[in-house]
C-alpha positions in Angstrom: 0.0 0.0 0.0 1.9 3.0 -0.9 2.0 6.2 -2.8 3.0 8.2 -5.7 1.3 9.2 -9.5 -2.1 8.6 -10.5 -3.0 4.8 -10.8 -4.4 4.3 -14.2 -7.7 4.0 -14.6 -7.2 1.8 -17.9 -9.0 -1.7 -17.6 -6.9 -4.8 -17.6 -7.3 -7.9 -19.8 -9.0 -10.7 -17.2 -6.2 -13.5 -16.9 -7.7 -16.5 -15.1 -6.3 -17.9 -12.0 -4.1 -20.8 -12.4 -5.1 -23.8 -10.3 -2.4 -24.2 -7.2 0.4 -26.3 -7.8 2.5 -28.2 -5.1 5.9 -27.7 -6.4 5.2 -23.2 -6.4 6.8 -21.1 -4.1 3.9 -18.9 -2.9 4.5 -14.3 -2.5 1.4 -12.8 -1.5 0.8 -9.2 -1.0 -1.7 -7.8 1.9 -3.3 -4.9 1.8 -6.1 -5.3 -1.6 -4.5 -8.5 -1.8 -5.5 -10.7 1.3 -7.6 -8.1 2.6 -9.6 -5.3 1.9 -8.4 -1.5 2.0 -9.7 0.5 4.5 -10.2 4.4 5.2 -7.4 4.2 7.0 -4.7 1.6 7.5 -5.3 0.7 10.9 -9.2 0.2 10.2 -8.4 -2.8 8.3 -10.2 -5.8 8.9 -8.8 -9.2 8.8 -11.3 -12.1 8.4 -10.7 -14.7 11.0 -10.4 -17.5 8.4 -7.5 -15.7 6.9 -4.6 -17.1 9.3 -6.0 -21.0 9.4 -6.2 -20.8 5.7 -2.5 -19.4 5.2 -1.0 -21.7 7.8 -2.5 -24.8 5.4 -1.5 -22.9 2.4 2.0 -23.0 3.7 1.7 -26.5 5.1 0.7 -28.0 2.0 3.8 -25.7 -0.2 6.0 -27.2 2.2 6.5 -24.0 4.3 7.1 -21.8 1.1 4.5 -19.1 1.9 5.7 -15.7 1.9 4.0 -12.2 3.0 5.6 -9.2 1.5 4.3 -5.3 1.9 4.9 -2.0 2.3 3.8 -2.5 6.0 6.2 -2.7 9.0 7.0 -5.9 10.3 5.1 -5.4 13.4 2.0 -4.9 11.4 2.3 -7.2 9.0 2.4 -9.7 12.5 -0.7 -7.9 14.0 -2.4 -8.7 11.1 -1.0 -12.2 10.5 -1.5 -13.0 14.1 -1.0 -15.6 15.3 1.4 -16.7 12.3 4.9 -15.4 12.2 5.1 -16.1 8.4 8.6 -15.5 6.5 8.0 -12.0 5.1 9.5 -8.8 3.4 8.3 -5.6 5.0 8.5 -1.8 4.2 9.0 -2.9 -0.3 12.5 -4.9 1.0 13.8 -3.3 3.9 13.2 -5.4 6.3 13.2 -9.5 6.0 12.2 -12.5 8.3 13.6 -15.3 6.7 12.2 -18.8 7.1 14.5 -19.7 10.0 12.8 -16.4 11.7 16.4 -14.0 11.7 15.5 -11.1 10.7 17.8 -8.5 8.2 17.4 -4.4 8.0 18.2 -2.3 5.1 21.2 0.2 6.6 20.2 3.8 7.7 20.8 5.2 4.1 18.1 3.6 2.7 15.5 5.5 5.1 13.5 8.4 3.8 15.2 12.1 5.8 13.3 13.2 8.5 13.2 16.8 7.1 11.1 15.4 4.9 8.7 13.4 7.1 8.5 16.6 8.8 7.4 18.7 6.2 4.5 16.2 5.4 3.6 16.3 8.6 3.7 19.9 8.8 1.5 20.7 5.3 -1.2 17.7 6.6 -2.1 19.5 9.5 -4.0 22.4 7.6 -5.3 19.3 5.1 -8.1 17.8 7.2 -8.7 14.1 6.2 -4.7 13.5 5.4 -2.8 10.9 6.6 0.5 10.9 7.2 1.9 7.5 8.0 5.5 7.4 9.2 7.4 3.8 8.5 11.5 2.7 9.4 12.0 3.7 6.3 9.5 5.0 4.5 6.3 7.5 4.4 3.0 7.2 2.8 0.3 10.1 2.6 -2.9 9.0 2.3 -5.5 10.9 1.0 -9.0 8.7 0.6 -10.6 10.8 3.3 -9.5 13.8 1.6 -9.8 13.3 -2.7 -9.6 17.0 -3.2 -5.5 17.2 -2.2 -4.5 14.7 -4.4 -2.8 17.0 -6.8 -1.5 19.1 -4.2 0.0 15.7 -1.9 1.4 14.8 -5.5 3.2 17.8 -5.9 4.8 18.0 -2.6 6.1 14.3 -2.4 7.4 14.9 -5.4 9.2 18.5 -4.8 10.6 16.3 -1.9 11.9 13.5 -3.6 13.5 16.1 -6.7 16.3 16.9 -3.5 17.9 13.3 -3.8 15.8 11.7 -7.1 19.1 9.6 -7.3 18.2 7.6 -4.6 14.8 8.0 -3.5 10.8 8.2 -5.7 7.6 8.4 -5.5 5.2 5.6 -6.2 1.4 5.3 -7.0 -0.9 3.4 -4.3 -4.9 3.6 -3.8 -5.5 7.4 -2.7 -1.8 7.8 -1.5 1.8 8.8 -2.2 4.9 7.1 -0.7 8.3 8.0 -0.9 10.2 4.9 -0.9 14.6 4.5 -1.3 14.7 3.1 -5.7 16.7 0.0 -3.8 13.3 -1.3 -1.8 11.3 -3.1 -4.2 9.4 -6.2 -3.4 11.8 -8.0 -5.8 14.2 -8.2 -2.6 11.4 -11.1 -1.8 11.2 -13.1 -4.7 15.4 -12.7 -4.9 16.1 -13.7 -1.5 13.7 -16.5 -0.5 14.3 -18.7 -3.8 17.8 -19.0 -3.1 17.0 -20.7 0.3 15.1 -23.8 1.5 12.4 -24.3 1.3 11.4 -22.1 -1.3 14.5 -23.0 -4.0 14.0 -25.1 -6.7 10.3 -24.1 -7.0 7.9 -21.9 -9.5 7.8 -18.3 -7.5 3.7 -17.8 -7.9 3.5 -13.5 -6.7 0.3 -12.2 -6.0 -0.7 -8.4 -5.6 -2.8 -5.8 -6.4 -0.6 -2.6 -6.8 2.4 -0.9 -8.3 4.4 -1.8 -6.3 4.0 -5.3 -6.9 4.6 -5.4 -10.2 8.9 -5.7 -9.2 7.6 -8.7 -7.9 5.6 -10.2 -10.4 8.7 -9.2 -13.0 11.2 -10.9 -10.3 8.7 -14.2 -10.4 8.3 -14.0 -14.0 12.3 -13.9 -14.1 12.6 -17.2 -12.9 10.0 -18.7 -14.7 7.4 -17.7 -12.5 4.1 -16.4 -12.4 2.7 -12.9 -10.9 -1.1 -12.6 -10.7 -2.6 -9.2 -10.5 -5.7 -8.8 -8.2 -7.5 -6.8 -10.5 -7.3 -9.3 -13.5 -7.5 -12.5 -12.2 -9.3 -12.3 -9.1 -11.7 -9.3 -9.9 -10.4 -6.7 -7.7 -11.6 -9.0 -4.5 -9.7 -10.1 -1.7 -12.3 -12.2 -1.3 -11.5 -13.7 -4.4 -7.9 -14.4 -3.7 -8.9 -15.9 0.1 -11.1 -18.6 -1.7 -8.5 -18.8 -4.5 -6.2 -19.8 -1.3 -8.3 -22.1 0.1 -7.8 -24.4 -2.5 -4.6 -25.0 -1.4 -6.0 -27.6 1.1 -6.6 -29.8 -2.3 -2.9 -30.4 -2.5 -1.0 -33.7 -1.5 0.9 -33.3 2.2 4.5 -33.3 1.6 
């Protein structure tokens, strides 16, 4: 869930969703992916099949489940709860690899606070705007507040024009991030296949955003496949849950 341009509005071909596999290695995306987007992102709601349904999932891929999302690792646990999945947090800053250590981006990759600052600063006369802070990262949201769009688009971007070498904007659903150009959820699909359990199988990534499509290219890379939301799963989380749920079809390893 992030932030940047204007997401196009253009409508993409429908792709169908391949039937599960045993030998895939499984990506999957959060926010518009497992669950719904919200007003704001703490007034998500996680459906209380979600977690029994991954933790099969994962049984039945032999462990090779991965979450990966702009979201902090603590979140991405308080909404995974009780599962402490192997994941990529904050686009590839932060990862919990399968054996649970955990690996941070260094201090150069976080966004200046001067800048976090002056988001904060211009939100507070822009009722309805979210600014929310990450490690390394920051996303203004604007769903509660369509009419500064242009003006949220303008200022992450004057921000990011100080150090565009390093740093961009990116396009989310009614938000702007500001993300380092090294944090891209291709960090995932690059550092989980070259371990157990997740080498030697088909990298399957599945999100609903810009910023998933590093990972669907990563996946595709290897021979892979990365399933958008919106075309094979008809913009529904609800969609991919079920989708998911056919997992449990699959021969125990």
């Amino acid at each position: 869930m992030v932030a940047g341009l204007t997401l196009s509005t253009t409508r993409l071909p429908e792709i169908a969703a391949p039937t599960p596999r045993p030998d895939w290695a499984l990506f999957l995306d959060i926010d518009g992916t497992l669950i719904d987007l919200a007003a704001t992102p703490d007034a998500v709601e996680v459906p209380a099949t979600l977690a029994p349904t991954l933790a099969e999932a994962r049984s039945r891929l032999g462990g090779a489940l991965a979450i990966v999302s702009g979201r902090t690792l603590a979140e991405i646990d308080r909404l995974m709860a009780p599962l402490h999945l192997p994941c990529v947090g904050e686009h590839g800053a932060v990862i919990r690899r399968p054996d649970g250590a955990i690996e941070r981006a260094g201090a150069d990759r976080k966004v200046p606070p001067s800048w976090k600052q002056s988001l904060h600063a211009e939100a507070r006369n822009w009722p309805g705007v979210l600014v929310e802070e990450k490690t390394y990262g920051v996303a203004v949201h604007f769903r509660q507040a369509p009419g500064r769009e242009r003006e949220i688009r303008d200022l992450t971007r004057a921000l990011v024009a100080e150090d565009a070498a390093e740093f961009e904007v990116l396009p989310a659903s009614m938000a702007f991030e500001i993300r380092h150009r090294a944090l891209t959820k291709a960090v995932a699909v690059d550092a989980f296949m070259a371990e157990p359990p997740f080498a030697g199988r088909v990298p399957v990534f599945v999100g609903d955003d810009v910023t998933d499509e590093d990972g669907f290219r990563a996946a595709r890379a290897m021979g892979g496949l990365g399933l958008n939301v919106k075309q094979s799963f008809s913009g529904r989380p609800s969609e991919v849950r079920r989708w998911l749920r056919c997992f449990t079809e699959l021969p125990t390893p």
